[in-house]
Each structure stands twice: as structure tokens, then as C-alpha cells.
C-alpha positions as CSV (number, residue, x, y, z in Angstrom):
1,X,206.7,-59.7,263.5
2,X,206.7,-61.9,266.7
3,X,209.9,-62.3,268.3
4,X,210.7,-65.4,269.9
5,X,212.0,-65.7,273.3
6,X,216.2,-66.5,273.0
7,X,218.1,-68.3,275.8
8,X,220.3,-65.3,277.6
9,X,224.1,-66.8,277.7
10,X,227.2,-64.8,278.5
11,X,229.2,-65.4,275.9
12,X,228.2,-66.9,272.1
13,X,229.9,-68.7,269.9
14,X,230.1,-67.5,266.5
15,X,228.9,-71.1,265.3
16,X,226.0,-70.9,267.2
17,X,225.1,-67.4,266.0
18,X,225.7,-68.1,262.4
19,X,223.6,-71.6,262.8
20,X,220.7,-69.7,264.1
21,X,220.6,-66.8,261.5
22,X,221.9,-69.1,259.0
23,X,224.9,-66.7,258.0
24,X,228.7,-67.8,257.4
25,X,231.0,-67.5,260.1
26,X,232.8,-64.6,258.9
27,X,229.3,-62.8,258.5
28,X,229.0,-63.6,262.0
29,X,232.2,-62.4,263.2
30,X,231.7,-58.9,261.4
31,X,228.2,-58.6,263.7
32,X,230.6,-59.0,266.5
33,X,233.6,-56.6,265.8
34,X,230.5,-53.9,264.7
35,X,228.4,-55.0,267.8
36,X,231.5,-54.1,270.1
37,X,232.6,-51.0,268.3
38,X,228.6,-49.9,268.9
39,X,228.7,-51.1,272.7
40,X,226.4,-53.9,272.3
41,X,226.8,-57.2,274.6
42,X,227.3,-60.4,272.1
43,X,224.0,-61.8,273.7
44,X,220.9,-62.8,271.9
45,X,219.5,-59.9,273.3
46,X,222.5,-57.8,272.0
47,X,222.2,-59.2,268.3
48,X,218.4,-58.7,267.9
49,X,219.1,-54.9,269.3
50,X,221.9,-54.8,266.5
51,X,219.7,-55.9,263.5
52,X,217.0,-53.9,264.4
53,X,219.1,-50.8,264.0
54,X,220.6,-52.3,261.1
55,X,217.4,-52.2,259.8
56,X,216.5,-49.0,260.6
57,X,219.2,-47.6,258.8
58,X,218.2,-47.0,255.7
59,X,220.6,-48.9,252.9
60,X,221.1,-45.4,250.8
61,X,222.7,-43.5,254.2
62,X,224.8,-47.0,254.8
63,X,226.1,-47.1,251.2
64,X,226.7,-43.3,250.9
65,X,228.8,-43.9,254.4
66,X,230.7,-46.9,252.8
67,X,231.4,-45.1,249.2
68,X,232.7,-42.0,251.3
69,X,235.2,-44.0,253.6
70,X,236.2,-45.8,250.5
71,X,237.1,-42.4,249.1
72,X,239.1,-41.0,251.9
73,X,240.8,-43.9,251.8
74,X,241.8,-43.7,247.7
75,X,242.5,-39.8,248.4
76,X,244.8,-41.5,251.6
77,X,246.7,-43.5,249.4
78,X,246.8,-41.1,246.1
79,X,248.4,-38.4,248.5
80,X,250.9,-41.3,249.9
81,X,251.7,-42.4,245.9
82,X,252.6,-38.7,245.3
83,X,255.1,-38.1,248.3
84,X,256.5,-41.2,247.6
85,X,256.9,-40.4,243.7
86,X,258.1,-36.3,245.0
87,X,255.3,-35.1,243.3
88,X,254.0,-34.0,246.2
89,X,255.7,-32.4,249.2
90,X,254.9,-31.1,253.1
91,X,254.3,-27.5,253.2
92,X,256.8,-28.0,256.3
93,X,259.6,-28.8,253.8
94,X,259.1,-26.3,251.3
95,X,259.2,-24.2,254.2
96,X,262.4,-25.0,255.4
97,X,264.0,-24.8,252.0
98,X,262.9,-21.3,251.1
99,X,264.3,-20.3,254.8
100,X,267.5,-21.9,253.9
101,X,267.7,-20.4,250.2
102,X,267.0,-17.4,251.8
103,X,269.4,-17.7,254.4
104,X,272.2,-18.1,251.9
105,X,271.2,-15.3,249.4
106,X,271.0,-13.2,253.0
107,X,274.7,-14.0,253.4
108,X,276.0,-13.4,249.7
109,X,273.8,-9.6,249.9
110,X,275.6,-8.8,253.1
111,X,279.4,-9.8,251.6
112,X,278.2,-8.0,248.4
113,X,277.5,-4.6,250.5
114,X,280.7,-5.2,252.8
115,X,282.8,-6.1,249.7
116,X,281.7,-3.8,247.0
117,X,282.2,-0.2,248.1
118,X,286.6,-1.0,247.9
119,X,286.0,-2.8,244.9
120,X,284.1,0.5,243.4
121,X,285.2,3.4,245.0
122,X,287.0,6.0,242.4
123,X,285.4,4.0,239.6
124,X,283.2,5.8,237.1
125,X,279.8,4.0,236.0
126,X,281.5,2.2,233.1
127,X,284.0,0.7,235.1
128,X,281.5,-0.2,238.2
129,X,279.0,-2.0,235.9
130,X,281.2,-5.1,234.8
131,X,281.7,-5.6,238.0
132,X,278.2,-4.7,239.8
133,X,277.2,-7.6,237.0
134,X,279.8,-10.0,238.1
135,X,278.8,-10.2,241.6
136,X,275.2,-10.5,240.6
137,X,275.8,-13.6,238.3
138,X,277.7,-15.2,241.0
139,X,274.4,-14.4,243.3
140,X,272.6,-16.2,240.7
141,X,275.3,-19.1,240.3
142,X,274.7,-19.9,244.4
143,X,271.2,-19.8,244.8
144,X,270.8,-22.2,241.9
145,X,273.6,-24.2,243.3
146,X,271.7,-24.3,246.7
147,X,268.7,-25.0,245.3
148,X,270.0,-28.1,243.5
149,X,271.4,-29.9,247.1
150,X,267.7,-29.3,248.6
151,X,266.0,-33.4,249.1
């Protein structure tokens, strides 16, 4: 295919270049954001260099590269649904409530152990149980009462 010999200008206008290739504007205007993103000059020269790589590039590899984006960006926005709907949350934050969970269930074991041995000593098993079990439902009765103030 003979290629004819186009004018060099500095700048085109998209009118001209859709005129020429008989394309719509916004056709024309899509060559010229992907031209500039490539580092091509909006030239003649520039254009021709553009669709013969277009060419090149074989139609399969260009769809496979537009269905792929196209699923990134659905996997984008199911992720962003999810966090939105707190079906889905940042390993950062379930982090941070475990360490606080923990933090309080730290501080009830440590009043239990400081607490206990006046409140059992001299006791026989019988007597310590009832109480062992008291302080172990109230354990319980926190944690799930932290638990229920996390976001």
C-alpha cells in the first residue's frame, strides 16, 4: 500500500484529522489522548505511525487487554460495594479490634489474678467454684460487651 506524502503542520485540528480519515470527531480525539499517552507528536506523520501499530496489534491481544481492564475495574467496584455494605473489611481494622479485645480481656485476667486469691483463700473447692464461675461469666459478659462497641 502506497502512502501518500501528508503536509507536516505543528499542530492538527481534530476536524481536519477526522475529515481526512473520515472518522467522527470524538474518534479523532481518542487517537489523540492514546497518541499522547504512547509519545507520539499529533502530526500526520505521528497518526500514520499510530495506525500502523494499531494495526500491528493483533485485535485478540487488544480485546483480551480491554476485557481484563474491564474486570479489574468490576472487581474495583465489587470490593468498594462490600466495604460500603460491611461485608467486607481492611485487615488493618480487624487488626486493631482483636488488639483492643485483647487488651481488655488482658486487664480483666490481671484483676482476676490480683482479686481472687482474698476472695478464695480458706475456701474449700466447693466454696471456690461458684465463685471461680462468677468471675468467668463476667469475663465472658465484657468481651462480648466490647465486642459489640467495635465500628
Amino acid at each position: 500500500m502506497a502512502r501518500q506524502k501528508l503536509p507536516s503542520k505543528k499542530e492538527l485540528t481534530l476536524g481536519e484529522v477526522a475529515e481526512k480519515y473520515q472518522v467522527s470527531d470524538a474518534a479523532t480525539f481518542a487517537w489523540k489522548k492514546q497518541m499522547r499517552a504512547a509519545g507520539l507528536p499529533w502530526t500526520w506523520e505521528g497518526i500514520e505511525k499510530f495506525k500502523d501499530i494499531k494495526r500491528a496489534q493483533p485485535v485478540g491481544e487488544l480485546a483480551d487487554i480491554k476485557k481484563q481492564k474491564l474486570q479489574k475495574e468490576v472487581e474495583r467496584l465489587d470490593i468498594k460495594i462490600q466495604r460500603e455494605r460491611a461485608e467486607l473489611v481492611l485487615a488493618a481494622e480487624v487488626q486493631e479490634a482483636f488488639t483492643r479485645i485483647l487488651s481488655i480481656w488482658c486487664s480483666e485476667i490481671d484483676a482476676l489474678v490480683n482479686d481472687l486469691p482474698g476472695q478464695i483463700g480458706g475456701l474449700s473447692e466447693n466454696e471456690m467454684l461458684p465463685k471461680l464461675k462468677s468471675r468467668g461469666e463476667m469475663l465472658k459478659r465484657n468481651a462480648g460487651q466490647a465486642i459489640s462497641m467495635l465500628p
